[in-house]
C-alpha positions in Angstrom: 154.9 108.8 122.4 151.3 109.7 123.9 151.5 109.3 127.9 149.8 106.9 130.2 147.4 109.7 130.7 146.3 110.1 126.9 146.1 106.9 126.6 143.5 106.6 129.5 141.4 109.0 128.3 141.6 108.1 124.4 140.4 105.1 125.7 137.7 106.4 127.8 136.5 108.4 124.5 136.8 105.4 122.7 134.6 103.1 125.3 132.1 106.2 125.6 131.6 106.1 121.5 131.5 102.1 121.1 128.7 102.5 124.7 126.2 105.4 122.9 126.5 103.5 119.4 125.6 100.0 121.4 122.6 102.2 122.7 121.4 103.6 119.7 121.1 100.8 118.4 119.7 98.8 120.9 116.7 101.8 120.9 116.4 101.5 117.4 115.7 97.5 117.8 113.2 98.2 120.3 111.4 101.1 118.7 111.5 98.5 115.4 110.1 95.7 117.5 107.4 98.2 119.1 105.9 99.3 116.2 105.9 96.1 114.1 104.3 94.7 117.1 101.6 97.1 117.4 100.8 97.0 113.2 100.7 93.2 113.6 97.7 94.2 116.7 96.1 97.0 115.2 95.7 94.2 112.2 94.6 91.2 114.0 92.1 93.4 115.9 91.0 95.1 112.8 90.6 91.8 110.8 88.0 90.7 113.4 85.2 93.2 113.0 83.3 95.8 114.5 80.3 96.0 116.3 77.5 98.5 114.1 76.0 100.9 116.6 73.0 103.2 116.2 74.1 106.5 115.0 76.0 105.1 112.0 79.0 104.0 113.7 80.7 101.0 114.7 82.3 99.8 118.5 85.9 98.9 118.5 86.4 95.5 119.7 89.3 96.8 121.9 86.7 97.0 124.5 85.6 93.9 125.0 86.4 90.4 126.2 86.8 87.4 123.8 85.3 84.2 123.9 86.3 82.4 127.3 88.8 85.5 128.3 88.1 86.8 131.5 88.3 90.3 132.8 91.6 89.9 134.0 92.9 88.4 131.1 91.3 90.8 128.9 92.8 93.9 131.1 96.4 92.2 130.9 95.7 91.7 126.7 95.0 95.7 126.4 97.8 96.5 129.1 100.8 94.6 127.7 99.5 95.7 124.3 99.3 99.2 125.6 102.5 99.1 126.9 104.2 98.3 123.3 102.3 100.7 121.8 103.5 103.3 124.0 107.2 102.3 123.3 106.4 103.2 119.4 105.1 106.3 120.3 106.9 108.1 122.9 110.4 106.5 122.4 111.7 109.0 119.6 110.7 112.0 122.1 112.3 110.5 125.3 115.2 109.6 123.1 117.2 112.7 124.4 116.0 112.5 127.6 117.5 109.0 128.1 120.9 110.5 125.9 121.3 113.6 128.4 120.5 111.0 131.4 123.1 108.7 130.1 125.6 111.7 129.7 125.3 112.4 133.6 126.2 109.4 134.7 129.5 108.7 132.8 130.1 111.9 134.0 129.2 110.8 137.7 130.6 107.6 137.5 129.9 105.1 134.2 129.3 102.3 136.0 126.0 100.3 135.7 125.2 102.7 132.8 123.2 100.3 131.0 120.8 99.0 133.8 120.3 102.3 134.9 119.0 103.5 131.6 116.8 100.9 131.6 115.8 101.6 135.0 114.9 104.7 133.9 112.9 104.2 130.5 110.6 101.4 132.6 109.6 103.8 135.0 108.9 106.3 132.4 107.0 103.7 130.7 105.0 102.9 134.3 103.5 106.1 134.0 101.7 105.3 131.0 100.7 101.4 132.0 99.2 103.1 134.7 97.2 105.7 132.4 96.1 103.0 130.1 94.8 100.7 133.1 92.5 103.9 133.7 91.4 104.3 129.8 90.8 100.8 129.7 88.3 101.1 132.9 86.9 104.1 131.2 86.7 102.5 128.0 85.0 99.5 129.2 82.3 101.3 131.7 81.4 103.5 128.4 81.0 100.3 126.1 78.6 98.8 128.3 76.7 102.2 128.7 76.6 102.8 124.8 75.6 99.2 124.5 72.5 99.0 127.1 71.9 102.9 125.8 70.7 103.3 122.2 70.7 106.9 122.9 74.2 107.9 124.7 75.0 105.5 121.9 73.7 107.8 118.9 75.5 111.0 120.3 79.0 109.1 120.3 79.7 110.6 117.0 79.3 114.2 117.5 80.8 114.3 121.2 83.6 112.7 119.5 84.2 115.7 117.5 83.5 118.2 120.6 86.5 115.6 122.4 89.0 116.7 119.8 87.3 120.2 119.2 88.0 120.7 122.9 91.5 119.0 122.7 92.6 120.8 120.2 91.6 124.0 122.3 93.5 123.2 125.0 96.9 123.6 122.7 96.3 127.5 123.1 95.9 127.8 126.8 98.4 128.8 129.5 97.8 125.6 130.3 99.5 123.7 127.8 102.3 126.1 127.4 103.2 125.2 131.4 102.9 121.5 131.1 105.4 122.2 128.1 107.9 124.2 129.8 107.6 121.3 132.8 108.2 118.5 130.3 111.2 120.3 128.6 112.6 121.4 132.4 112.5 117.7 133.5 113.9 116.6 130.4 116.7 118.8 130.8 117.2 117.8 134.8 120.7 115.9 134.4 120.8 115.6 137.9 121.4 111.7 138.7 121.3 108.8 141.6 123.5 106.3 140.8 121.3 104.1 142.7 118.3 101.7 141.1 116.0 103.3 142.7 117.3 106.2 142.4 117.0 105.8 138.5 113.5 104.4 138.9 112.1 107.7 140.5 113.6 109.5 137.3 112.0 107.9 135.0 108.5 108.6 137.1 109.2 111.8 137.4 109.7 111.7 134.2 107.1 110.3 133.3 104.3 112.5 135.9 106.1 116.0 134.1 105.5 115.2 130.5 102.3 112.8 130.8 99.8 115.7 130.8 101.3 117.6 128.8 100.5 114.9 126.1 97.5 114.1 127.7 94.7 115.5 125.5 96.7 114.9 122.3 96.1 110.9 123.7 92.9 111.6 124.3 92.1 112.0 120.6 93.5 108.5 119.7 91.4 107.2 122.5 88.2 108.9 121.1 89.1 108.4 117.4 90.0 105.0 117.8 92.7 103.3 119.7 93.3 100.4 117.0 93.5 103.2 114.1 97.4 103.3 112.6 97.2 106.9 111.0 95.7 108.3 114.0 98.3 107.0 115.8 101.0 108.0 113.4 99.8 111.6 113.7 99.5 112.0 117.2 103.2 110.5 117.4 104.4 112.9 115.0 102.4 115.8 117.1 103.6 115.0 120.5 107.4 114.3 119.1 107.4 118.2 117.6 105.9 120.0 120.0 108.5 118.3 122.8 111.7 118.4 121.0 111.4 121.3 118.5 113.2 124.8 119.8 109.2 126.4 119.3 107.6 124.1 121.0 104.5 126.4 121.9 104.3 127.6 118.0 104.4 124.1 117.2 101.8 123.3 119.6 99.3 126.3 118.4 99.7 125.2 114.9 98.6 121.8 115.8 96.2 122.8 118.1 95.0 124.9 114.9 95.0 121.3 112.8 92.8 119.5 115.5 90.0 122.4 115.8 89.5 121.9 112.4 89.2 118.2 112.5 87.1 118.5 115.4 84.8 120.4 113.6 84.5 118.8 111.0 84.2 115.5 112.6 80.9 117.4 114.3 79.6 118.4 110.9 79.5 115.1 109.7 77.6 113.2 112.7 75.2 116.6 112.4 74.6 115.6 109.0 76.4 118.8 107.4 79.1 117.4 106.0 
């Protein structure tokens, strides 16, 4: 017969397994949710036009109020909206963040396991509210320039390609390989408060390591067009392989490579060359 002390500790292995299936689940229904939510924006937004600009292109309405919406209300639109959209596209990279933080704690303790994860993906997640509440100022003091400025308006095209030219430059600097190793050295920090707020200034630390080194990558969806699905796809798919894959700096070069060349070609078209 298996003692009182197998028995325990089956049981504890048992509990653990039923806990991490319960969680990958539960990440799977939010990153579901996320992303149907965002298609169903991108969409709406989409269906309702854009604004032609001189130089051949047209103005997002992401940037701009609807009828009767204040500024306010317009900022808490793009903020919640923002806010889902970053749950599609960071979740499957801080994925085994929140798994090795989870780890930790049933290692420390197991209690309150679930509240603390949570604790910790919303202050991740705070991170980048607060870094869309400062693309949404910077996107709306550049609408209204472009719009009372035919000519800032006519270069958008081309310094859109220099944006993601330059972007795509930064993937080969020292740079970029530091923010890297800090992102994959705070993912790897198991070390764990039990308390709420302890597990809230994880998930911001968290957040403040591996925010820039995403940063310009986010910049290109900003600049190509924050509503556009495939761009958005891509620059998931970029900033989930360069975090989690065991060549992370190769991986970022080779995309770094990829975006120079859309970059210039992006300025070969608004020059006319292309």
């Amino acid at each position: 017969m298996m003692s009182t002390a197998g028995v325990e500790q089956r049981t504890a292995i048992v509990a653990t397994h039923l806990r991490n299936r319960a969680f990958i689940i539960a990440s799977a229904v939010v990153f579901a949710a996320s992303v149907a939510t965002t298609i169903v924006w991108c969409t709406s937004m989409s269906a309702m036009g854009e604004m032609p600009m001189p130089g051949g292109w047209t103005m997002s309405m992401t940037w701009m109020r609807m009828p009767g919406q204040t500024w306010p209300g317009a900022a808490a639109s793009f903020l919640g909206m923002w806010s889902v959209m970053m749950v599609a596209m960071m979740l499957p990279s801080v994925m085994p963040t929140l798994s090795r933080y989870r780890e930790a704690v049933c290692l420390a303790s197991g209690s309150g396991l679930s509240r603390l994860t949570v604790l910790v993906g919303l202050g991740y997640f705070f991170v980048w509210a607060l870094f869309g509440g400062a693309a949404f100022l910077l996107g709306i003091g550049l609408t209204s320039l472009e719009m009372r400025q035919p000519s800032i308006a006519r270069a958008v095209p081309i310094t859109i390609g220099i944006v993601v030219l330059a972007a795509g430059a930064l993937q080969f600097t020292a740079w970029k390989a530091r923010q890297l190793v800090c992102c994959r050295e705070a993912s790897a920090d198991a070390c764990v408060d039990l308390s709420a707020s302890g597990a809230w200034r994880h998930g911001l630390h968290f957040g403040l390591q591996c925010g820039p080194c995403c940063a310009n990558l986010m910049v290109i969806l900003l600049a190509v067009g924050v509503m556009d699905l495939r761009a958005m796809a891509v620059v998931t798919a970029a900033i989930t392989a360069e975090r989690l894959a065991p060549v992370g700096e190769r991986v970022a070069r080779g995309i770094g490579a990829i975006v120079i060349g859309a970059g210039l070609l992006l300025i070969a078209r608004a020059a006319g060359l292309g």
